[in-house]
N, C-alpha and C positions, 0 to 999 in steps of 0.2 A: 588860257592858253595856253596856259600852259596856256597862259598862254595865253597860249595863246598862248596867226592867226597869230595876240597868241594868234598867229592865225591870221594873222588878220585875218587871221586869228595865229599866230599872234601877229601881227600887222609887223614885227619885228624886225629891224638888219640883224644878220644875226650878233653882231653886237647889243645890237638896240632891246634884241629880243627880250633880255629881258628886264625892260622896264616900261613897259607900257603902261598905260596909266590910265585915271578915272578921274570923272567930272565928280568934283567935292560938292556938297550942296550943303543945307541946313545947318544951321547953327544949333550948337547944343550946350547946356554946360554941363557941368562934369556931377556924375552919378555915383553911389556906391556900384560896387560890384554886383552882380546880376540884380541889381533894380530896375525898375522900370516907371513911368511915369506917363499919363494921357494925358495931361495939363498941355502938350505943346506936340509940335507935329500929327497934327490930326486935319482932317479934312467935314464939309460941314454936315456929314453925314455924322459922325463921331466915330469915325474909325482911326486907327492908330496908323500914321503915316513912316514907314519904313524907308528910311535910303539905302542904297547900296552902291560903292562906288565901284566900277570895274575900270579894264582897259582891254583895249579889242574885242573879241567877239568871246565872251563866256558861252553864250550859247543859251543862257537859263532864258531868255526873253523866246528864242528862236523854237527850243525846244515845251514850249508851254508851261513852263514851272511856276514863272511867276504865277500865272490864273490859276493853276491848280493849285498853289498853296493859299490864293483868295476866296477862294471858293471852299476850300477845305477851314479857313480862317476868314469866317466874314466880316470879323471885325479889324482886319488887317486890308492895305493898302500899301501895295512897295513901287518906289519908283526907283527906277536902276538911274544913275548917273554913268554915263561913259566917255572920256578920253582918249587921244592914243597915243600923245606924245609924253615921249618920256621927262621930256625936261621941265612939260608943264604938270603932271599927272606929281610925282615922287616926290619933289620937294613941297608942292601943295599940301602932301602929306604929312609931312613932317611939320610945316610950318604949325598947320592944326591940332596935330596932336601934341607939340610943345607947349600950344597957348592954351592946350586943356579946351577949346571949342572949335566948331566951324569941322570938326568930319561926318562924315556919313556915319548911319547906328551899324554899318556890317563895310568893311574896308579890306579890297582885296589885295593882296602884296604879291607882288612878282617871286621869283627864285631869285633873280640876281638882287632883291633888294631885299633879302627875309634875314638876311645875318645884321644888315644894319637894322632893322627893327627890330629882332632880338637883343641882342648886345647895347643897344642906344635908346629903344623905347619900349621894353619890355614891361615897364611899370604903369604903360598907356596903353594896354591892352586887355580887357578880361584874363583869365586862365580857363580857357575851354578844357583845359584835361579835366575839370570836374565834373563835367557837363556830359563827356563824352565815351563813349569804350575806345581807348586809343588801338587796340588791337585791329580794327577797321581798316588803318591804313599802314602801307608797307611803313618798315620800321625806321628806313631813310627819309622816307619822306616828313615822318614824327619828328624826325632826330633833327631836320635844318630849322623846325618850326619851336622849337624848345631851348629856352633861358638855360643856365649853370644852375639855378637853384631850381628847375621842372619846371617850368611854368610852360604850359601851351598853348602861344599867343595866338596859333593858325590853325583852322583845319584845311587838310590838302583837299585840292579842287581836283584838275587835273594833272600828268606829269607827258615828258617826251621822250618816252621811248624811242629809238631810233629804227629804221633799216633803209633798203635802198631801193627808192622808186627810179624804174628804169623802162624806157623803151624797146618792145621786144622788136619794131618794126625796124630800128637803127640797126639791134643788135643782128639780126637776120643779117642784114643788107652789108656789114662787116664782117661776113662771116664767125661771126661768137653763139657760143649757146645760146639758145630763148629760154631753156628751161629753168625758172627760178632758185632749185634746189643744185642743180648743177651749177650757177653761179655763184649761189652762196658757199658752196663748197672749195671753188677755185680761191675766195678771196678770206676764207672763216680763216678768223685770226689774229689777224693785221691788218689793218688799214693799207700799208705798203703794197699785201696783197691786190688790193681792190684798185689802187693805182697801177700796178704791172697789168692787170686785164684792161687799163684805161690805154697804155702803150700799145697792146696788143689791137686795141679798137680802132685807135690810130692810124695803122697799116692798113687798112681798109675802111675808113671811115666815110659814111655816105657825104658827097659833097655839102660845104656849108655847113658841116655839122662836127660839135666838139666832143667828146665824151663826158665831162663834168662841167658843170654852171659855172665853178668859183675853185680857188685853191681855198677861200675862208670856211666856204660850205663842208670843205674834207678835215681843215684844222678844227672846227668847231664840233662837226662829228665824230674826230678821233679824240679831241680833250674831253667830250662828255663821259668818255667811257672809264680816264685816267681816274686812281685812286689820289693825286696829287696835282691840284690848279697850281692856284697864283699864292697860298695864306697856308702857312704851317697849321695844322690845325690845336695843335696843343701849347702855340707861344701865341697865337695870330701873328707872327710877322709875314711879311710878304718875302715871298720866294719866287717870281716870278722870274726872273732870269736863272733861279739855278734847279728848279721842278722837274723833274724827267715825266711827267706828264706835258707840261711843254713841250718842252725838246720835242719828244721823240713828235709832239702836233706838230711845232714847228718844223721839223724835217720833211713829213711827210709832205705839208702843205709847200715847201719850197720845190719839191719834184714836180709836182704838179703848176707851180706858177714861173718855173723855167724853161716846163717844155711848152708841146703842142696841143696838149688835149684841155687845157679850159676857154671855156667862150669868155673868160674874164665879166664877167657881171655883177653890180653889186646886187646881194637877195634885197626885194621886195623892192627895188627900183622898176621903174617903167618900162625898162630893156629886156630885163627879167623875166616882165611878165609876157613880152612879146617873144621871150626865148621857148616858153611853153607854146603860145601858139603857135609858131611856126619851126616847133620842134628842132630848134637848133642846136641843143644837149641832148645825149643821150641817158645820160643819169643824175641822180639827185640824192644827197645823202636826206631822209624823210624821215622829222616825228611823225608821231600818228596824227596829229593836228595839221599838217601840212597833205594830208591826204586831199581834204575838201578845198584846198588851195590848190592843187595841181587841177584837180576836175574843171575848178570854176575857170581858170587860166588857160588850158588848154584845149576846152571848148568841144564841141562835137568829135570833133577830128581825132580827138587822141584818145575814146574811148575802143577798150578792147586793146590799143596799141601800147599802154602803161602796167605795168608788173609790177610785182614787190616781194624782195628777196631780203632774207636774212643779210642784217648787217655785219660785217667782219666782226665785230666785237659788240658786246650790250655797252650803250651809250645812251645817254638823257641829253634832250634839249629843250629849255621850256616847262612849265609848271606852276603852278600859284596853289595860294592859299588864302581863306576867309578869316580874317582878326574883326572882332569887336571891340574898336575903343571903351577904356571907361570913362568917356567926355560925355559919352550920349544917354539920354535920356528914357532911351527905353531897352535896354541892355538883355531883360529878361528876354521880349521880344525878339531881339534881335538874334540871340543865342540859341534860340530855338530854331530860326530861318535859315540861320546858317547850318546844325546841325542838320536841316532837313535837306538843303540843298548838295550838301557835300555827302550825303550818304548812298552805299551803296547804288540802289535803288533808283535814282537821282542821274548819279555820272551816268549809268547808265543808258539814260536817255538820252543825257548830251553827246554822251558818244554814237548811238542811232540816229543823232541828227546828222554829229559834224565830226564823228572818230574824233572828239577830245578823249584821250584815254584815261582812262580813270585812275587814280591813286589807292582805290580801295581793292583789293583782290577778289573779294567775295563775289565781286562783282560780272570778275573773268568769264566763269562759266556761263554767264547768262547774255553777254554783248551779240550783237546782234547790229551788223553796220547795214545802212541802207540798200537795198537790193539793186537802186542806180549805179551806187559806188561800189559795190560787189561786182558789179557788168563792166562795170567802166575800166575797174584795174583785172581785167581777166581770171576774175573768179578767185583770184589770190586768195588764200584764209588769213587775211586779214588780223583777226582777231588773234590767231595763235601763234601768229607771227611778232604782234607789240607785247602780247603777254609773256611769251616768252623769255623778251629781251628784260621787258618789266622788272620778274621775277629778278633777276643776275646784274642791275644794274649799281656797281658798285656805290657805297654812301662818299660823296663830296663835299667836302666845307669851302665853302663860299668867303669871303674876306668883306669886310664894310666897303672896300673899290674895287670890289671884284669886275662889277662889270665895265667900268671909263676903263681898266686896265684889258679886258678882251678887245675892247673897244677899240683902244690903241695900238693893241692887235692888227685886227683884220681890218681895220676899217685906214688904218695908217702906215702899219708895217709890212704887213702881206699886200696891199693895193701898193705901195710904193716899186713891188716885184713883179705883180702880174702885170699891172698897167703902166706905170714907167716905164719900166726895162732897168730898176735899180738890182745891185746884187742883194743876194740873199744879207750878205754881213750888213749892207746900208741900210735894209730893211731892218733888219734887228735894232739898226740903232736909232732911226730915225723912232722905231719904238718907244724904245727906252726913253728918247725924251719927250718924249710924249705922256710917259708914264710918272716921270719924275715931276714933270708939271702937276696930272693930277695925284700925285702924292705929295705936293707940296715940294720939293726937294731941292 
């Protein structure tokens, strides 16, 4: 999900988003490196029983991957394990791969949780750079899934591109442009931009209706693009109060949660989902993965009435990656399932089911989104619109708290502004301790 959606793909707040999580199964004990073993997880056929643990919707079950690598592998059997809660799925993970048993043979890690498995259990994971041509996947995406001494614990699944899904039926009826290239042009740039046409929506805004879902929805799309979060990347310390990736999110997201134009919602709550259907926003900052999430939300009614315009700036939200513990017992196997799923070839499909966008480039040329969700968002080009962004999307290091500190964020600081009525500085602080909690402090 990326996800996840992901999706719920990734089922995500967008704090939450990234740590969704998977149903752990099987016990295993701990293996050499790419060994493999039939003595145990098999079924009484005598096939080699595979787990894979995800969280929200991967998509490999939906897009037929699984059957086609059993069929392709007869003597192979995979049961997916899934999850969606963060707080039961991450630390399950950890606990397992501590005690050296009890994970799945192929264990998927979120983006907000790939630095603490780097840094903290990278010596519980195979090193896929063996196994693999790391050149596959954009080089950010290599770079969060890689220890200080190379080791490459993940292969990237999908990532989240950003841009801005929006109502052209709203935007008409406000008198603003419909044409997608001319909005992206009003707002390419700056985030700030894309808020001042939110002002201008305002002025004419069809009754009942707000211009964006969330002020966290515009900070969490303006920090994905910053070259600088919450963790210096070359001491790890946390710099979360003095990052000018911050800031400059937190700024823009306080204009927006002190005027008129957000419907204040939190994402992937129930409100949320009823704001789609009864179109009470007019825009949404959107990975590619949240594509199949607006369609299914929004329902008959908003096909043909949803667009999608270049985002102010290239920005990620969302992504995962495939690690193979070395606890499990059939490691050989499992390094090969994953290499098959995570290749070009592969994402590709997933993204023709459910626009999870792929991490692998090669791939760009050949994507090809469903001809429903083509109809749906007004024929948008789609595809050249995430890859695009894909391509320019700056590398970000992630901190071991990365995400309870976004968390603490928007789900504590920004909601204490939008939905209180606290000031912006209350908001900050009510943050901060928030943050100091989970930093121990």
């Amino acid at each position: 999900m990326g996800t996840s959606t992901r999706r719920s793909r990734r089922l995500m707040a967008l704090a939450a988003v990234a740590a969704l999580a998977t149903g752990l199964l099987a016990g295993c004990s701990k293996d050499s490196d790419n060994g493999s073993s039939n003595d145990s997880g098999g079924d009484a056929k005598g096939k080699t029983t595979l787990t894979i643990g995800t969280f929200g919707v991967f998509g490999y079950k939906q897009a037929g991957l699984y059957d086609e690598y059993m069929k392709l592998h007869p003597d192979i059997n995979i049961k997916e394990n899934v999850t969606t809660r963060t707080d039961v799925y991450w630390p399950k993970v950890l606990t397992r791969l501590q005690a050296g048993s009890g994970t799945d043979d192929i264990q998927a890690i979120e983006v907000g949780n790939i630095t603490e498995a780097v840094q903290t259990q990278g010596s519980k994971f195979v090193d896929l750079g063996k196994d693999v041509d790391k050149s596959q996947w954009l080089d950010w995406k290599n770079a969060q899934a890689t220890t200080k001494d190379g080791k490459l614990i993940g292969l990237g699944t999908d990532i989240g591109p950003m841009a801005i899904c929006y109502r052209k039926d709203l935007f008409q009826k406000a008198g603003l442009p419909t044409d997608r290239t001319q909005l992206a042009s009003m707002w390419k740039g700056d985030w700030a931009k894309y808020v001042d046409v939110g002002k201008q929506y305002m002025k004419k805004a069809p009754k009942g209706t707000k211009f964006v879902d969330s002020a966290s929805s515009v900070y969490n799309a303006a920090l994905g693009g910053a070259s600088e979060r919450y963790y210096d990347k070359g001491s790890d310390k946390v710099i979360w109060d003095t990052s000018d990736g911050v800031k400059k999110a937190w700024n823009v997201a306080m204009t927006v949660a002190t005027s008129n134009m957000s419907a204040k919602l939190k994402q992937f709550d129930k409100p949320w989902d009823q704001g789609y259907a009864n179109a009470t926003f007019a825009t949404v900052a959107c990975p590619a993965w949240m594509i199949g999430y607006i369609e299914q939300k929004s329902g008959d009614s908003g096909k043909g009435n949803w667009d999608v315009a270049a985002a102010p700036t290239a920005s990620n939200w969302g992504g995962s990656f495939l690690g193979v513990p070395t606890a499990g017992k059939h490691q050989k196997e499992a390094i090969a399932l994953a290499k098959w799923l995570t290749a070009p070839e592969q994402q590709a499909k997933v993204f023709a089911k459910q626009a999870s966008f792929p991490s692998t480039p090669s791939a760009y040329s050949s994507l090809k989104p469903a001809a429903d969700t083509t109809a749906y968002f007004s024929n948008a080009p789609i595809t050249q619109i995430f890859a695009d962004s894909a391509k320019t999307i700056p590398s970000q290091y992630f901190g071991i708290k990365d995400q309870p500190i976004n968390t603490a964020i928007t789900d504590v600081g920004i909601l204490q502004v939008e939905q209180k009525g606290k000031t912006p500085d209350q908001g900050w602080k009510a943050a901060e301790n928030e943050i100091k909690d989970v930093l121990g402090q």
